[in-house]
N, C-alpha and C positions, 0 to 999 in steps of 0.2 A: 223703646224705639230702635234702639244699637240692635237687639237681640231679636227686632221683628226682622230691622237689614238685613241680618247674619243668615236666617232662615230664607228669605226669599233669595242669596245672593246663592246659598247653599245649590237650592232648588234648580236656576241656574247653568248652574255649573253642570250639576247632575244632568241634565240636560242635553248642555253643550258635547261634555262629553262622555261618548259611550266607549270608548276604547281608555279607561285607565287602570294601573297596576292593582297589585292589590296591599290588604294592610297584616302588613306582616307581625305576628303575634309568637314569640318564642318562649319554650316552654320549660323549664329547666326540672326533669322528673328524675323518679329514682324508683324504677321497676323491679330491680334487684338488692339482693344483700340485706341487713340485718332490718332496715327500717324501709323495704317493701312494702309489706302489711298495710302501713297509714301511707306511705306515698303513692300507689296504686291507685285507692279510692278518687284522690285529690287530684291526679294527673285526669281521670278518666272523667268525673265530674266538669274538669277545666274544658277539657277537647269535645267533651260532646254538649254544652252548648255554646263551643263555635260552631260547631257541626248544624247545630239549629239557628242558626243565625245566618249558615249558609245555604241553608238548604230551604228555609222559609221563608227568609227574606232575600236572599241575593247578596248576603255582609253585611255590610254598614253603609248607608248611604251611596248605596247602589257600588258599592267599592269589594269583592271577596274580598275572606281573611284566608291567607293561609299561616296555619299553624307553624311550627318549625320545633319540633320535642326531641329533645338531646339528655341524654341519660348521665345523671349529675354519681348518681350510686352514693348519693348523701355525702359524697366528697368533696372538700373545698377545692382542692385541685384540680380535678375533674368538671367542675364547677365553671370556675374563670376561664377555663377551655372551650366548655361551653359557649358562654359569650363572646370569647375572642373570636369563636370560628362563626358564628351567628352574627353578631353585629353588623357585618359587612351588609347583611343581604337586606337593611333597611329597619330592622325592628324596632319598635314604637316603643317598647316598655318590657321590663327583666322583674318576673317574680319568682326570684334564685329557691323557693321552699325550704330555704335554710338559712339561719343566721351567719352560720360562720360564713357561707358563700356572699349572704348580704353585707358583712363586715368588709371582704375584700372588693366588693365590685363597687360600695359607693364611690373612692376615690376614684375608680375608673371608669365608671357612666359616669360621674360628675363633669369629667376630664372632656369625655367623648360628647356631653350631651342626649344623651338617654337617659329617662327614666326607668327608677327604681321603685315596686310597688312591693313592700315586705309587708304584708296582710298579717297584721297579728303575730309578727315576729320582726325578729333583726334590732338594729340600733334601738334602742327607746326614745333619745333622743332627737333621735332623725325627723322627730315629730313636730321639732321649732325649725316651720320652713326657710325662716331669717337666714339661718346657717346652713340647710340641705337644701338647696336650691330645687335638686333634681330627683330626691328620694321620701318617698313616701309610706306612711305604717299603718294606713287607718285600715279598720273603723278604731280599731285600741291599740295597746301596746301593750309590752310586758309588767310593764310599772301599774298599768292602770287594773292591769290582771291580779297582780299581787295586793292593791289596796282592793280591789272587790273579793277577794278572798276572805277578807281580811272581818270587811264592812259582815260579810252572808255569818261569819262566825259569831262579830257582836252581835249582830241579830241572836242568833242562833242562845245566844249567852246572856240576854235582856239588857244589851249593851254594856258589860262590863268584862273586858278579859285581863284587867291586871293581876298576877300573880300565874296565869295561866300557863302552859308550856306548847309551843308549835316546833314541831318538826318540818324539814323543808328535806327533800330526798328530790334530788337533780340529779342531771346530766352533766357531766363534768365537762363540760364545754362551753365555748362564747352563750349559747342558748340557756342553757340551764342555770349558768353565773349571774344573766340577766335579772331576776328580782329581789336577789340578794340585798343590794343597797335600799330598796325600797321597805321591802320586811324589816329589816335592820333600822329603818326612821322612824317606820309606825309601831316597833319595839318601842322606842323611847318615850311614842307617844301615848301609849296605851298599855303599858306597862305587862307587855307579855316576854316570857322569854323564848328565846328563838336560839333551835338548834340547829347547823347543818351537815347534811351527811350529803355526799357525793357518789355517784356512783359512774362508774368509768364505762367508756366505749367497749360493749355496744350495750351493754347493761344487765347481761345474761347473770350474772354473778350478784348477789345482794345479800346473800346471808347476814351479813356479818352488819349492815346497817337495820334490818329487820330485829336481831338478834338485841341491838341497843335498843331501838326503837320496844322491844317488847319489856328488856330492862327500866328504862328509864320512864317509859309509859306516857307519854306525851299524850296532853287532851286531843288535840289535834296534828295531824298529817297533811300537808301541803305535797304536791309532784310537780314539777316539772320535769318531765319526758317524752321519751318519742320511740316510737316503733317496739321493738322487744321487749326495752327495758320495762312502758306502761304493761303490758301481759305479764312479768315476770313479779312483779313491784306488787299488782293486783292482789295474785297468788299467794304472796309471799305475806300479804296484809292476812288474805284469809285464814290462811297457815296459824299465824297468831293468834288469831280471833281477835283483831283490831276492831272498833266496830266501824264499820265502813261507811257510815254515813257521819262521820267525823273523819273523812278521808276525800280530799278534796284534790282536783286534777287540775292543772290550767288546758285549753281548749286545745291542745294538742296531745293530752294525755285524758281525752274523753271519747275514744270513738268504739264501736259496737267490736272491730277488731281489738280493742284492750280489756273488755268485760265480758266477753264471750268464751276467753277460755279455761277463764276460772270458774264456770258454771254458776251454780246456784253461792257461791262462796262470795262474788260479786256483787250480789245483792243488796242495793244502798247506798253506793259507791256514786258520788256526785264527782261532776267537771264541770269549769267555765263553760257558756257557749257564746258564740260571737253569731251564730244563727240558729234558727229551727232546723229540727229534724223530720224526717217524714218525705211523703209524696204527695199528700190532703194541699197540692198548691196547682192551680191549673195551667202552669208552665210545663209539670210533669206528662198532663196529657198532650202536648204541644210535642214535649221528649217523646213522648210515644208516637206519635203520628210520624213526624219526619224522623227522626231518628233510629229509634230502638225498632219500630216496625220494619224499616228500610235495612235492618242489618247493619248499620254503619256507627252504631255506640262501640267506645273508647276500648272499654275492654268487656267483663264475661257476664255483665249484664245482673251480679248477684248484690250488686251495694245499691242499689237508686235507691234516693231515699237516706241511705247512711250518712251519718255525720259528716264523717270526711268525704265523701262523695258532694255533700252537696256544699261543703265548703269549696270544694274545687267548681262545685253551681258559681258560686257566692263569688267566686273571684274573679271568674270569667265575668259574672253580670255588672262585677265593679270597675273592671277594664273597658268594656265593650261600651258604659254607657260614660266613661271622659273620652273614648273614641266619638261618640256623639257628639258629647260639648265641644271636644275641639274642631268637628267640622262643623258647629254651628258658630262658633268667636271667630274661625277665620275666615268663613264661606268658602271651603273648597272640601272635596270629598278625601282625596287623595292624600293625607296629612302627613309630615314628618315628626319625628321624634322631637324636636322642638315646640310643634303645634299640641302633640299627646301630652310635655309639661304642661301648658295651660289649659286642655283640656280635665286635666287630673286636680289643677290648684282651684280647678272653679268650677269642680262637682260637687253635686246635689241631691244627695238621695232621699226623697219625700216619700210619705205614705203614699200618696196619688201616685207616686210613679213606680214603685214598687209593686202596687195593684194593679197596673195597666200591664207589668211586663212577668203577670202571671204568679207572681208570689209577694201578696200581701202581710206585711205586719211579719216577713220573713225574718228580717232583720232591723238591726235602729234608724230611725232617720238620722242624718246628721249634713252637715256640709264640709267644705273645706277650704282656703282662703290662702293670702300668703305670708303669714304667721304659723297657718294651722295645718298641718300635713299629717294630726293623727287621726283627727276624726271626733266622734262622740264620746269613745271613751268609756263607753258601755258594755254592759253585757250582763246575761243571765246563769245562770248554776241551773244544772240540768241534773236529772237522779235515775239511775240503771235499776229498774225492775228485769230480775234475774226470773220471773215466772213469764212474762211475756219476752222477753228478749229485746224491751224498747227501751227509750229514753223518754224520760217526761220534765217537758221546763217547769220546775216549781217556782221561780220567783220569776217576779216581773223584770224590766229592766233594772242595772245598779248602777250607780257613776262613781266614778271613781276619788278619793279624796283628794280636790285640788290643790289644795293648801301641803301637801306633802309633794305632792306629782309634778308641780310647774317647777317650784324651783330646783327640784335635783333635775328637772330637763332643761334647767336655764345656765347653771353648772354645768353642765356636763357636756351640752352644746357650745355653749362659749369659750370653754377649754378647746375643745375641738377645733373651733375658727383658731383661736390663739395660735394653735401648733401649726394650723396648716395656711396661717395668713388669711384666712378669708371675713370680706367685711360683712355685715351684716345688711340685710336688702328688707325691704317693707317700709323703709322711710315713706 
């Protein structure tokens, strides 16, 4: 009944008035420098369908979005500048594309009252909403990425990897550091041994962990990377003659820019994914008609369809529909940043509604609540056929292993309150 009010009060409003602002959506990308490549696709995915959202339907409940894309150049400094000059002008919700930017900006949209939407990166723990009031990770997290790695390998192994040996080759930074602790638990639990090798900003340089990695011959290879490093990493597998389908990516070291330019050497080479790849989804023809036919897509028109292209689909369609929910809970069109937290705490991504908005079975259903702020926790392992140039989902959905994942975020969350004084909320 609350929820039929909310829509007719909406309706209303909309109504009432036709002279209001609009909902301001900012972008924080990174067009240049070493991790271009994968930030391009994502930024351009993001802006063009707001672009259809503006352009087919008028915004969101009758309200435009205007964009607002400030160039972060993968820097954290450059980052919080971003926000500090953005903030003012009303924005609903900050998805920084970076960890280390999402590390410094919780305590300051906490502070300010905006949210924080780090899709598949940032805090892991940020996911126990008790303690992040105002930041959220869904649909997964880094943790839940490393036990699904983890899970696809036992499979992989007839459910046995003890005595086994994994390699973890990261990014030496807050991002790459992420699934250390969790590989390191399900070590203990499953009796593999876990080595790590780091490799530093901006990633161009690897020999020398390739070089162990061929010494020491690990059954398996885990990546966490991003932009150069994932092409250079790829290569440098080939090089070996690793066999690459025992070379596993997390979903930011999986996109058509990291297996494309090791050519046929690529071939095998699996990554997380947190969505489908492709254009086989009838939102594409929708991109087509208003957007891409109109000339007014993000940038050169050569990724639709790509990975990271349609992850930056994927995030825009998970922003723009708690912009929904939140002007359905409050009945008003024109929402603030306070109204977009509850819009975000009490989303709901169903199959039905996935299908309605043109891309079914795209990604998982899940919900979220005020506990839950990671999501489902899911995701699939995708495999690069280096004869077609595609990616193909070979497993169904995986979830992640709770029983390892809750409590190092129950830890490592309530450390967090401890230090920064914060009580815990969901009573």
């Amino acid at each position: 009944m609350k929820l039929k009010l909310a829509t007719l009060a909406l309706g209303a409003v909309m109504a009432a008035a036709p002279a209001l602002a609009d909902l301001v959506i900012p972008s924080l990308s990174y067009r240049t420098g070493p991790y271009a490549p994968n930030g391009i696709p994502v930024a351009d995915g993001f802006a063009d369908y707001l672009t259809l959202l503006n352009e087919r339907d008028g915004g969101i409940g009758g309200v435009p979005i205007r964009m607002i894309e400030c160039e972060t150049g993968y820097n954290t400094e450059k980052g919080v500048e971003c926000y500090e000059s953005t903030k003012g002008e009303g924005s609903l919700v900050y998805s920084p594309l970076s960890t280390g930017i999402t590390y410094q900006l919780i305590p300051k949209a906490s502070a300010d009252g905006i949210p924080v939407h780090s899709m598949g990166y940032g805090r892991t723990s940020a996911a126990n909403g008790k303690v992040f009031e105002w930041v959220f990770n869904h649909p997964a997290t880094y943790w839940d990425g490393a036990s699904i790695a983890i899970k696809h390998i036992m499979e992989q192994e007839g459910g046995d990897i003890s005595g086994k040996k994994i390699a973890l080759v990261y990014h030496n930074s807050a991002y790459g550091k992420e699934p250390i602790r969790t590989l390191e638990e399900l070590a203990k639990k499953h009796g593999y041994e876990l080595t790590l090798l780091p490799v530093d900003h901006p990633g161009q340089e690897q020999k020398s962990q390739w070089l162990q990695i061929r010494r020491e011959r690990p059954d398996y290879v885990l990546m966490w990377g991003w932009g150069v490093m994932n092409q250079v990493a790829i290569q440098e597998a080939a090089n070996i003659r690793f066999p690459m389908d025992h070379f596993i990516g997390v979903w930011w070291s999986g996109s058509e820019n990291d297996t494309l330019p090791a050519g046929a050497g690529a071939d095998g080479y699996k990554a997380l994914a947190l969505a489908n790849p492709g254009t086989n989804y009838p939102l594409f023809d929708e991109l087509k008609t208003y957007v891409y036919d109109k000339g007014l897509s993000a940038g050169a028109g050569d990724q639709h369809g790509y990975v990271l292209y349609n992850r930056g689909v994927y995030q825009a369609m998970l922003t723009t529909e708690a912009v929904r929910k939140a002007q359905e809970i409050h009945g008003v069109a024109d929402i603030t940043p306070a109204m977009m937290r509850d819009g975000l705490e009490a989303l709901e991504i169903t199959e039905e509604r996935m299908a309605e908005l043109g891309l079914p079975e795209f990604g998982p259903a899940f919900s979220l609540s005020c506990e839950n702020h990671g999501g489902s926790g899911l995701a699939k392992i995708q495999q690069w056929d280096a004869g077609s140039k595609t990616w193909s989902v070979v497993t169904d959905w995986i979830a992640s292993d709770r029983s390892i994942i809750d409590p190092l975020i129950a830890e490592d969350s309530q450390a967090y309150a401890a230090e920064n004084g914060i009580e815990e909320r969901c009573n």
